[in-house]
C-alpha positions in Angstrom: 83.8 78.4 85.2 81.8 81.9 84.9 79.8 83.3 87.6 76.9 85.6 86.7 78.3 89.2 85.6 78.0 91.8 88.4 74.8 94.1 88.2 76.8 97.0 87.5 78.8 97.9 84.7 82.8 97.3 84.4 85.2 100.4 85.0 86.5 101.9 82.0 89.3 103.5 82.4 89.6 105.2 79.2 88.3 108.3 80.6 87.0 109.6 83.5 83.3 110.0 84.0 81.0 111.7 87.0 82.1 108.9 89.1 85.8 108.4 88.6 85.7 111.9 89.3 84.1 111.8 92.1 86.6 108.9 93.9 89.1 111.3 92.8 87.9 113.7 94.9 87.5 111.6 97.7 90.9 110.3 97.4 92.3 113.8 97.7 90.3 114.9 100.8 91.1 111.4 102.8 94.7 112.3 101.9 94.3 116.0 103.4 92.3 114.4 106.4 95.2 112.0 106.3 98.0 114.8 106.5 95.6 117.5 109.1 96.3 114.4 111.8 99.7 113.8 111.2 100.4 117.7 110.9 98.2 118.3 114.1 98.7 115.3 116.2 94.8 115.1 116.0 93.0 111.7 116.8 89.9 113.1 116.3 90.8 114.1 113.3 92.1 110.9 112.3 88.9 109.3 113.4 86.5 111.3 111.8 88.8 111.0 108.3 88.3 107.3 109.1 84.3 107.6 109.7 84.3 109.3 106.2 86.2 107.2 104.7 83.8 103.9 105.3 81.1 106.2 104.7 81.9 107.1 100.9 82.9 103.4 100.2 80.0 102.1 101.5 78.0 104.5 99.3 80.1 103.8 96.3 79.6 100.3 96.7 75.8 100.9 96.8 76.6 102.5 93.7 78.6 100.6 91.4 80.0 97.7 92.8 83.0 97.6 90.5 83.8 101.1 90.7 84.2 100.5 94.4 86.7 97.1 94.3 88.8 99.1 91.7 88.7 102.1 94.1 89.8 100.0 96.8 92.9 98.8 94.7 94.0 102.2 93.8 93.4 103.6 97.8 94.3 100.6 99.7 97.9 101.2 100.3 97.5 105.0 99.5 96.1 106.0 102.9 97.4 104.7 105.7 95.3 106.0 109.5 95.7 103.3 112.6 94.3 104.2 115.9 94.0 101.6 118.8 91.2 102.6 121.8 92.9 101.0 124.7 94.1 97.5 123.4 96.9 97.7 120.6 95.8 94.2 119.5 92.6 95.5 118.2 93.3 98.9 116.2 90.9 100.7 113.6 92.4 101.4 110.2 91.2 103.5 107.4 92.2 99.9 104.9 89.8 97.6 107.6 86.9 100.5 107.6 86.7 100.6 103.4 87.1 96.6 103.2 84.1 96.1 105.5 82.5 98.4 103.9 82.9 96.9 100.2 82.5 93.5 100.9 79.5 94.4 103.7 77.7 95.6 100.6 78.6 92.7 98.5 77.5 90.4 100.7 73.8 91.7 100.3 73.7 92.2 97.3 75.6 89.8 95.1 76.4 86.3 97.5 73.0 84.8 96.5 73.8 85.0 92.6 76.9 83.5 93.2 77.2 81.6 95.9 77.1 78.2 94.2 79.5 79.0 91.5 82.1 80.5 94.1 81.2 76.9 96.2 82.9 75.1 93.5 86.4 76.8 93.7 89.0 74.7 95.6 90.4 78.0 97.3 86.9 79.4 98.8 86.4 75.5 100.3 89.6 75.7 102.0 88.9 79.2 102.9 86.3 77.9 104.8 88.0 75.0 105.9 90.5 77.8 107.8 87.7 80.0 108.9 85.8 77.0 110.8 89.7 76.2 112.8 89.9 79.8 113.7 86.4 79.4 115.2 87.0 76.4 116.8 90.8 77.3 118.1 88.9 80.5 119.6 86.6 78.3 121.5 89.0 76.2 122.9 91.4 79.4 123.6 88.1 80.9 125.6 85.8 83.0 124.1 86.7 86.8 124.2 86.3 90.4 122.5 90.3 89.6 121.1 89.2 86.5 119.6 86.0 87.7 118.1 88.2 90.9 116.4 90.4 88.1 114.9 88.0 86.0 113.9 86.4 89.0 111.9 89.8 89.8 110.6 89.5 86.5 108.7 85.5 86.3 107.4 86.8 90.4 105.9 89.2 88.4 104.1 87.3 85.6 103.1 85.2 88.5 102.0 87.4 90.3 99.7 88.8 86.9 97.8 85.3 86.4 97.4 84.5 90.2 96.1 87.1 89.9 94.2 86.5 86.6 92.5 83.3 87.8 91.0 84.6 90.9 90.1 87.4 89.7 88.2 85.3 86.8 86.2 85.9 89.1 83.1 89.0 89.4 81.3 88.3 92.9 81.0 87.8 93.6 84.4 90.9 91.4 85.3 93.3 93.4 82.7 92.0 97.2 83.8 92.4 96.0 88.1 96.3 94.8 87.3 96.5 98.1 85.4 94.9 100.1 88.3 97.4 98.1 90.8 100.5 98.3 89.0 100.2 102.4 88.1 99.4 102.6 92.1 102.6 100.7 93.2 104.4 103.4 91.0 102.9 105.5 93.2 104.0 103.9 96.2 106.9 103.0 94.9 107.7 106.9 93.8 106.9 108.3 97.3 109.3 105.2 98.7 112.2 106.6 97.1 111.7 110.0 97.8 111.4 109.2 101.6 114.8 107.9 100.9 116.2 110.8 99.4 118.8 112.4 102.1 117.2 115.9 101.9 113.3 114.4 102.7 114.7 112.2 105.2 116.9 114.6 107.1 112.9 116.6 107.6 111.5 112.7 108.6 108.4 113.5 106.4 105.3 111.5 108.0 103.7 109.7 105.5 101.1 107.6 107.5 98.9 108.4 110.9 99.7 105.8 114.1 98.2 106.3 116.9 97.4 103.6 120.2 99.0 100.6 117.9 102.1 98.5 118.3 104.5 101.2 117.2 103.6 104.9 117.4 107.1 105.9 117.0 107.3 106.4 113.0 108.9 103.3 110.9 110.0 104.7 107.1 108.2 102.5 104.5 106.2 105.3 102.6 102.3 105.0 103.1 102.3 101.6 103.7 103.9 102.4 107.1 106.4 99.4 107.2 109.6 98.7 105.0 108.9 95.6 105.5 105.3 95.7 104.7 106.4 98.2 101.7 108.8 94.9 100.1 105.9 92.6 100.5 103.6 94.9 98.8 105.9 95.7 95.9 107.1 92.3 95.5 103.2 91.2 94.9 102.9 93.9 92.1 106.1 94.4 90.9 106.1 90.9 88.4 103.4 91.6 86.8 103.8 94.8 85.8 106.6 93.9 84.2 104.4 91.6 82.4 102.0 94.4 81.4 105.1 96.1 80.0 105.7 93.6 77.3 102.4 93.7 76.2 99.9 96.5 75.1 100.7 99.3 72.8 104.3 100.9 73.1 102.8 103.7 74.7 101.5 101.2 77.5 105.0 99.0 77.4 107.3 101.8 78.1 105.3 103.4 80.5 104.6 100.2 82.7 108.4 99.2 82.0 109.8 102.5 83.7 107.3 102.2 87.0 108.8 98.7 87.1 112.4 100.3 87.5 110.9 102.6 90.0 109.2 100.1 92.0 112.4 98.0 91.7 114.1 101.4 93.3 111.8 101.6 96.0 112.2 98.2 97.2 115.8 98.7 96.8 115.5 100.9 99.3 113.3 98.8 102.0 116.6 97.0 102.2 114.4 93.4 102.6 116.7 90.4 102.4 112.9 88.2 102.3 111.8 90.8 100.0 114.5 90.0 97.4 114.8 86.5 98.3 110.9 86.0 97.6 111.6 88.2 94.5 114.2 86.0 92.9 112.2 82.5 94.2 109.1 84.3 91.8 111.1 85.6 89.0 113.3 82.0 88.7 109.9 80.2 88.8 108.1 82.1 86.1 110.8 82.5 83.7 111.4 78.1 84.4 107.5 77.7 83.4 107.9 80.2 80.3 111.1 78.0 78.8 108.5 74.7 78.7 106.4 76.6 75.9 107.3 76.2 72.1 110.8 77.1 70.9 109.1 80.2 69.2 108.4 81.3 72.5 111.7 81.6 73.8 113.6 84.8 72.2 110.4 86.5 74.1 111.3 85.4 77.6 115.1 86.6 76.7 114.4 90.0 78.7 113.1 87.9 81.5 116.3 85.7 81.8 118.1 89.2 81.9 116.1 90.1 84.9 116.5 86.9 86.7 120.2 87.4 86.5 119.5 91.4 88.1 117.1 90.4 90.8 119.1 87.3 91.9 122.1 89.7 92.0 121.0 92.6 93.6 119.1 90.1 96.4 122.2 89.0 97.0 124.2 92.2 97.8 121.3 92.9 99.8 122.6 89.7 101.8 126.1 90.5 101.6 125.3 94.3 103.1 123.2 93.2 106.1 125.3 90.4 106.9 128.3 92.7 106.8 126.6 95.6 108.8 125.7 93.3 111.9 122.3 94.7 111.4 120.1 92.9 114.3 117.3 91.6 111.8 119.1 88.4 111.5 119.5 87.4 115.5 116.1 88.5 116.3 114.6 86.5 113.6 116.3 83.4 114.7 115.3 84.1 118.3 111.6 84.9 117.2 111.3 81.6 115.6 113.0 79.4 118.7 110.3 81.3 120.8 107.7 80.1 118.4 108.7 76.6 117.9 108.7 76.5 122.0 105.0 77.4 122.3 103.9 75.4 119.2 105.2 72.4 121.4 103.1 73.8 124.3 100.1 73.6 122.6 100.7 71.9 119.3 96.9 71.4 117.7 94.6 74.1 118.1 97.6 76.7 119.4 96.7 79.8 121.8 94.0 81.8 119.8 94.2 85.2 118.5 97.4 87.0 119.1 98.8 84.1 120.8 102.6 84.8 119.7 102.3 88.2 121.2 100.8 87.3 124.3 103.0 84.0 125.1 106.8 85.5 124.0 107.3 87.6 126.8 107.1 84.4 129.0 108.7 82.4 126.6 111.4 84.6 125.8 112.7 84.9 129.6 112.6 81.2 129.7 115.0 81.0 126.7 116.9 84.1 126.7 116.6 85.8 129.9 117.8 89.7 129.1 120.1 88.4 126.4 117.4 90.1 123.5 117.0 93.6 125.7 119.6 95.2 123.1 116.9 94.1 120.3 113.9 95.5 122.3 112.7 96.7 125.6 112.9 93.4 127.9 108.9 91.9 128.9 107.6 93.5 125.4 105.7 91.5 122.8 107.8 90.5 120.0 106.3 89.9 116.3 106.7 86.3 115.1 108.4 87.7 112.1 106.9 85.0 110.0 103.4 84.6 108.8 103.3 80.8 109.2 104.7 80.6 112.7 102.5 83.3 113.8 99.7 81.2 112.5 100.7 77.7 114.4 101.1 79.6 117.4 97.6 81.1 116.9 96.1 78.1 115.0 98.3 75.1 116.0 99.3 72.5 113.1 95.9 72.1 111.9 95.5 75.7 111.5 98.7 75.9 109.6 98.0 72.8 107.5 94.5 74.3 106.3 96.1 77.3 105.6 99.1 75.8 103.5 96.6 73.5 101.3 94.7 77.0 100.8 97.6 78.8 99.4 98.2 75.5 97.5 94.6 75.1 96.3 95.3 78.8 95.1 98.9 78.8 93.3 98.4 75.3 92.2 95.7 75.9 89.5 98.1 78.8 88.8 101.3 76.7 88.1 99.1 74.2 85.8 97.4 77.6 83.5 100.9 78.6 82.3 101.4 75.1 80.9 98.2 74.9 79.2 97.8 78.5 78.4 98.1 79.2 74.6 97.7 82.8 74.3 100.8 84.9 74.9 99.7 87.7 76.1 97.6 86.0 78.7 100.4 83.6 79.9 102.8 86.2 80.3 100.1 88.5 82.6 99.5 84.6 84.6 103.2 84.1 85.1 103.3 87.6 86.2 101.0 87.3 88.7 102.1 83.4 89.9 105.0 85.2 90.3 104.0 87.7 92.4 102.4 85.8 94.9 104.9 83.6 94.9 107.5 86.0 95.9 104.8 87.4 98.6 104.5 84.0 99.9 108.3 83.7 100.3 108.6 86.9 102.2 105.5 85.7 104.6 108.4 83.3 105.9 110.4 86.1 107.3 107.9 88.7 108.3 103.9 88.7 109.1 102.6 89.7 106.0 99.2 87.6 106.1 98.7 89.7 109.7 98.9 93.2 108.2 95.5 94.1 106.3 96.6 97.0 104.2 98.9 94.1 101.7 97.3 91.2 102.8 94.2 92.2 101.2 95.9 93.0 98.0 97.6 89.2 98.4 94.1 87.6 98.0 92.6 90.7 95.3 95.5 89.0 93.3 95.2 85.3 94.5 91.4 85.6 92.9 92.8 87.5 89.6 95.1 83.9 89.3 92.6 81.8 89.8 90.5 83.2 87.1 93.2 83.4 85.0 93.8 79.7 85.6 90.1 79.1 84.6 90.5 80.9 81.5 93.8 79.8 79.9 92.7 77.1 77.3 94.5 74.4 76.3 97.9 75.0 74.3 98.0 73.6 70.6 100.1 71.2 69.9 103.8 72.4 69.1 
């Protein structure tokens, strides 16, 4: 299915025109905002770095449309500013500013030459499906400011697998965005490992700006701000850049094969068990769907079997190490998720509306556990669900978590059905990439609240739309 081209010109990233330039530049100077509020403690400095931040994507998007969505893929998980004003449950972010601000523009410009085409695609229906039970759980929860922040939350990301669906209808488009998003998670990746270095870590370099959120105190995870945010990132871009790096020109192989070992450092270093797990669960599936092509396809997939056997073993020292250090990540998950399961039984269909697991464990919690969790956390304190789906049926109930479950199916399903049918290497390998990189991010979701976090949840659906039109586009596979 094609949808009618985007009024600007593609991105080329051969060289570097005016423009390119130009979001450079602006790159740079949200970065030195970026470091003046960390350095300084400044808010208002933060703020105003936020303000311009909106400002120049907003104006870019005016611009050149694809310019901007590329732009947002290369700056999303680069700079990190939170500030909360007076409610932690409803904070400002630089990521949140420049996604409005894209898909604002979007919306008026481009949703009335596409609307119908994107109507037809199984994922935005059940998008929609979602967004009406988050409007109608937030009715029934009571209408209020918390509810109406969620429920924006959600039409933002509606908004970006949108944007990014008609952005990415061109297999040119497609190829240059995974480029842009694999060479950035390098990036991330490379700053990830230095934070780890003894010598950096000994100064506690600040690589992000917090201020009025959940956690001001500073958690290592490079810009993304989380480790555990940092593994679900990496695991999302990490598969198929190793697909890029077996195909392209040498050049273009070897240079996309080393950021994949230094991505595969950096998430060594989060030290997430549901990182690796969701890793291995990807990587198994992928290199499974490659064997049912022709036997001449086979000796290619060799190097992929070889990592299989890496990333299943190194998830599983991962295990070994955490189980062995009593690290508390294991009996505060399993606490999390009895405190969840009690209040989805409290209100099983339509759940407790926006932030409902944060607002309902502290009660919940002293009913289960009394003080027995106040060496995981201070005692009366919101606890994080530390799973994306249970956070949801709390919020949502079971139909929310339903609706949401047949849209991640209506998503990878097409997915699972191109790399059968697909008959052009290249192409299959770059769709098994991706498959497997959602895959492994969808894995992770079940041990930490991945879909709640915007910076990589919005790079979860850029990539959801760059499989579904690789799904559309994969023709059918000769006979053998």
């Amino acid at each position: 299915m094609q949808v009618p081209s985007a009024d600007q010109p593609s991105v080329s990233l051969a060289g570097l025109g005016w423009a390119e330039t130009l979001v450079l530049v602006g790159l740079l100077l949200a970065a030195a905002g970026e470091s003046a509020a960390i350095w300084l403690h400044s808010t208002p400095i933060a703020v105003a770095t936020i303000a311009g931040y909106g400002v120049a994507f907003a104006l870019l998007a005016v611009y050149r449309l694809p310019l901007a969505f590329v732009a947002l893929v290369l700056a999303l998980p680069l700079i990190t500013i939170e500030t909360g004003f007076g409610d932690v449950q409803m904070t400002l972010s630089a990521d949140k500013v420049a996604l409005a601000a894209v898909v604002g523009v979007w919306l008026l410009r481009r949703l009335a030459a596409v609307r119908a085409a994107l109507a037809r695609i199984p994922g935005v229906r059940w998008w929609l499906a979602f967004l009406a039970v988050v409007v109608v759980s937030g009715v029934y929860n009571g209408i209020s400011v918390l509810q109406v922040w969620s429920l924006l939350g959600q039409i933002v990301y509606l908004g970006v697998f949108l944007l990014a669906l008609d952005m990415l209808a061109t297999r040119s488009t497609r190829e240059r965005t995974m480029q842009v998003a694999g060479l950035t998670a390098v990036v991330v990746g490379v700053l990830a490992v230095a934070e780890g270095l003894p010598l950096a870590w000994s100064a506690s370099p600040g690589m992000y700006f917090k201020q009025g959120t959940m956690s001001d105190f500073y958690i290592p995870g490079s810009t993304i701000a989380h480790a555990n945010f940092l593994g679900g990132y990496l695991v999302l871009l990490l598969p198929s850049l190793a697909a890029v790096s077996l195909t392209g020109n040498r050049r273009w192989k070897i240079g996309s094969l080393v950021g994949a070992v230094v991505i595969g450092l950096g998430l060594v270093w989060t030290r997430s068990v549901g990182a690796w797990a969701g890793l291995a669960t990807g990587t198994l599936l992928a290199v499974g769907l490659a064997f049912k092509g022709s036997l001449r396809e086979v000796g290619r997939w060799g190097a992929l079997g070889a990592l299989v056997v890496l990333v299943v073993g190194t998830g599983v020292w991962r295990v070994k190490l955490q189980v062995a250090s009593g690290a508390a990540s294991f009996p505060i998950r399993r606490a999390t998720y009895e405190i969840g399961l009690a209040a989805l039984t409290e209100r099983p269909v339509l759940g407790f509306g926006a932030s409902g697991y944060g607002r309902q464990s502290p009660r919940i919690e002293r009913m289960l556990y009394g003080d027995k969790l106040g060496k995981f956390h201070t005692p009366g304190s919101p606890l994080s669900a530390h799973s994306s789906f249970i956070d949801i049926a709390v919020e949502r109930g079971l139909v929310g978590l339903v609706v949401f479950a047949g849209l991640l199916a209506s998503i990878l399903a097409p997915g699972l059905r191109g790399s059968v049918r697909e008959g052009d290497p290249t192409q299959r390998l770059l769709l098994l990439g991706v498959l497997a990189g959602l895959v492994a991010f969808v894995v992770q979701a079940f041990t930490e609240n991945l879909f709640q976090y915007s910076k990589v949840a919005a790079m979860f659906w850029i990539m959801a739309a760059a499989l579904v039109r690789l799904s559309e586009a994969a023709p059918e596979r000769p006979a053998a």
